[in-house]
Legacy VTK file of the C-alpha trace (Angstrom):
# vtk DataFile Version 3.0
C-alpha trace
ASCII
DATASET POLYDATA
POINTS 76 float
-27.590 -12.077 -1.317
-24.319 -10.109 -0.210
-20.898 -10.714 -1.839
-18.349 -11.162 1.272
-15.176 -11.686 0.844
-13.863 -14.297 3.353
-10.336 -14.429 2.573
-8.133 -13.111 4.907
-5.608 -10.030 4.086
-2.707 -10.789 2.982
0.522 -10.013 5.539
3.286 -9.035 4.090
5.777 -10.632 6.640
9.127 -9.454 4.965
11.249 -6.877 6.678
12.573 -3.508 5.770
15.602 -4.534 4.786
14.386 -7.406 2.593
12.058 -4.898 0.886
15.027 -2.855 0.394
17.369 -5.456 -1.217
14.341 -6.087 -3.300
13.667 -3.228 -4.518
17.302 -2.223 -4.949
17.873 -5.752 -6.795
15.106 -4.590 -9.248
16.676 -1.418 -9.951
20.171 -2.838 -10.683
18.237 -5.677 -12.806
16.673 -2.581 -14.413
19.691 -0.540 -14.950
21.693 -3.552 -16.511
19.373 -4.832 -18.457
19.585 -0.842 -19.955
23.382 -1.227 -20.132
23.299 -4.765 -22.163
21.098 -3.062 -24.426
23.073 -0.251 -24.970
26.054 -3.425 -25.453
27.985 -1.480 -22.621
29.192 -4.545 -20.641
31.307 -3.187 -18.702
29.279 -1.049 -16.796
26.213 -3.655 -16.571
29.557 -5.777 -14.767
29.776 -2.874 -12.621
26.146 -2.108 -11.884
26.104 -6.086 -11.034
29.306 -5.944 -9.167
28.051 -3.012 -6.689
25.052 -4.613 -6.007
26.760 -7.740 -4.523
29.297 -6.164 -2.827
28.337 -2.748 -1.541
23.999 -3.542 -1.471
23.867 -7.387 -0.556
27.379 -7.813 1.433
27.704 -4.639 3.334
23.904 -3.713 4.124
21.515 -6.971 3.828
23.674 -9.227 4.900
24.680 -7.480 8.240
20.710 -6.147 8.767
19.972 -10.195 8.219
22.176 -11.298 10.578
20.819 -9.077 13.288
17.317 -10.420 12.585
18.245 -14.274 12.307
19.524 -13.865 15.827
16.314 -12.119 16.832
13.811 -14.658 15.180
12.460 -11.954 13.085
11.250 -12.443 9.524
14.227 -13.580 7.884
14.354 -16.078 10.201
11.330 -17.753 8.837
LINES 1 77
76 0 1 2 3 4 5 6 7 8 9 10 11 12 13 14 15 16 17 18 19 20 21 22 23 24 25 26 27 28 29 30 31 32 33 34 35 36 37 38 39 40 41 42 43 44 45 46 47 48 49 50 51 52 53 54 55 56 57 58 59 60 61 62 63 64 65 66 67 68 69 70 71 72 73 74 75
């Protein structure tokens, strides 16, 4: 008897720019969680603070818009 696998691939339907917030939210998580360790709060406000505003607000948030209006995958 044969093993098959009959469960179909998984498709990874997200788009560039929501693997790019992604991974940029990880490494801001990352880097803040470093900074709270370290008990520099200010700079883990920053790190936080940069994300939002210059990663999520400026970038995503105009690359999401274009692909809402599209029907593309952050439409779904």
């Amino acid at each position: 008897s044969t093993d098959t696998d009959h469960r179909l691939p998984v498709i990874d339907r997200r788009s560039l720019a929501d693997r790019w917030i992604e991974s940029r939210l990880s490494a801001t998580v990352g880097e803040a969680t470093r900074l709270f360790d370290a008990y520099q709060f200010g700079e883990a406000g920053r790190q936080a603070y940069e994300f939002l505003w210059g990663d999520f607000a400026d970038w995503y948030i105009e690359a999401a818009k274009g692909q809402l209006a599209a029907g593309g995958p952050a439409a779904a």
